[in-house]
Backbone bond lengths (Angstrom), bond angles and torsions (degrees), N, CA, C in turn:
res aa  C-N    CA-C-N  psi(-1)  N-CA   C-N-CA  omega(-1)  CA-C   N-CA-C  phi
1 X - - - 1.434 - - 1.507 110.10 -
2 X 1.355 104.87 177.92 1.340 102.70 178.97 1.499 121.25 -161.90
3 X 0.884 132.77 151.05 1.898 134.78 -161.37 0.931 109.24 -130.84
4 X 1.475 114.12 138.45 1.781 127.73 -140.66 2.017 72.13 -164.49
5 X 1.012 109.53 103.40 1.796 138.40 -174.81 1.659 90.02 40.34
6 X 1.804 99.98 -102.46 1.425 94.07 -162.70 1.211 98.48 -112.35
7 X 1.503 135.92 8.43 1.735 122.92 143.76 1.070 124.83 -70.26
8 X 1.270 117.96 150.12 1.742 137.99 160.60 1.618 98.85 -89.53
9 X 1.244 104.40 141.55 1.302 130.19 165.15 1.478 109.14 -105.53
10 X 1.319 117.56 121.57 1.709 110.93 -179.00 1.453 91.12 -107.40
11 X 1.345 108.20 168.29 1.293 118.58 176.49 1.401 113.01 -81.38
12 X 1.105 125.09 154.58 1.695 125.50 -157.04 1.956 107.12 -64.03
13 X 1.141 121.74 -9.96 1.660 140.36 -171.21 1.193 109.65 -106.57
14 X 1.431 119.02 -5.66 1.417 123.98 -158.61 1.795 102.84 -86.50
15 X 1.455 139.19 111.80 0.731 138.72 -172.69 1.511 113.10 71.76
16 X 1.049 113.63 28.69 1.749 104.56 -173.82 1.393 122.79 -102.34
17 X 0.867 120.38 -2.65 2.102 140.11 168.00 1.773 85.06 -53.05
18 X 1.598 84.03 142.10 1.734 98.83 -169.44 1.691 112.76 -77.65
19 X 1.516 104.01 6.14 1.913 131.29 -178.67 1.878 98.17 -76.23
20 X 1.346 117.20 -43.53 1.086 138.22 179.51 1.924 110.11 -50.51
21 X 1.641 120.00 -46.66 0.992 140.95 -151.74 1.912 95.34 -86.19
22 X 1.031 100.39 -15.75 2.021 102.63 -179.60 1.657 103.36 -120.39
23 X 1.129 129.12 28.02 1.354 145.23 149.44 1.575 110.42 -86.00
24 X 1.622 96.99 118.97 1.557 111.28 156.60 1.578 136.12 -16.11
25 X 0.968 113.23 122.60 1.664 101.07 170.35 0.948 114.77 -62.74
26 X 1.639 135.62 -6.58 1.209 113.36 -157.88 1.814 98.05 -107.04
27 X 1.162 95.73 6.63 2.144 104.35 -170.79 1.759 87.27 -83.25
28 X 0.941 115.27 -17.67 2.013 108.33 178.80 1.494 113.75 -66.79
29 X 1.071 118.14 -61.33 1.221 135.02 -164.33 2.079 103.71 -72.45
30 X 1.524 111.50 -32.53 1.411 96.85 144.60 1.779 144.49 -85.80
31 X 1.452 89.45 -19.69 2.054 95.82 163.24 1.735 95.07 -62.02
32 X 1.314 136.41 -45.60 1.301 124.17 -147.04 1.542 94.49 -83.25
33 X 1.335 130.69 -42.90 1.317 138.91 164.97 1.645 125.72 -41.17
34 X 1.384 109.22 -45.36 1.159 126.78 148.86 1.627 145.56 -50.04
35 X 1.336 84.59 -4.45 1.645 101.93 -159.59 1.784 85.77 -137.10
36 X 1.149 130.24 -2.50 1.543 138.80 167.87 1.216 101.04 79.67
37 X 1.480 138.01 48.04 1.436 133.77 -171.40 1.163 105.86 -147.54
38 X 1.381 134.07 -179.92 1.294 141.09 -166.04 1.394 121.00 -118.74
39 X 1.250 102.61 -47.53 2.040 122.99 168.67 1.266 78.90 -109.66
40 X 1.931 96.26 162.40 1.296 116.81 146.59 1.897 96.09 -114.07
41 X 1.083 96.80 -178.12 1.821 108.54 161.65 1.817 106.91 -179.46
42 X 1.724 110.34 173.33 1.160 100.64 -154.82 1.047 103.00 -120.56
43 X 1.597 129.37 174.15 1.901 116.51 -171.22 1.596 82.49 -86.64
């Protein structure tokens, strides 16, 4: 991954298994926290 101020950039595969797609909105906003950023987004 990679951080561009306070986004993460995931790599375009990153979370992409169709298991991913019935996860909470609210599990984003702690991976991005976790990762010291604010957004995430994907290549």
């Amino acid at each position: 991954w990679e951080r561009l101020g306070n986004i993460v950039v995931l790599p375009s595969l990153a979370f992409n298994h169709k298991i991913w797609d019935s996860v909470s909105a609210e599990l984003w906003p702690i991976v991005a926290s976790s990762l010291g950023a604010v957004r995430l987004a994907r290549q």
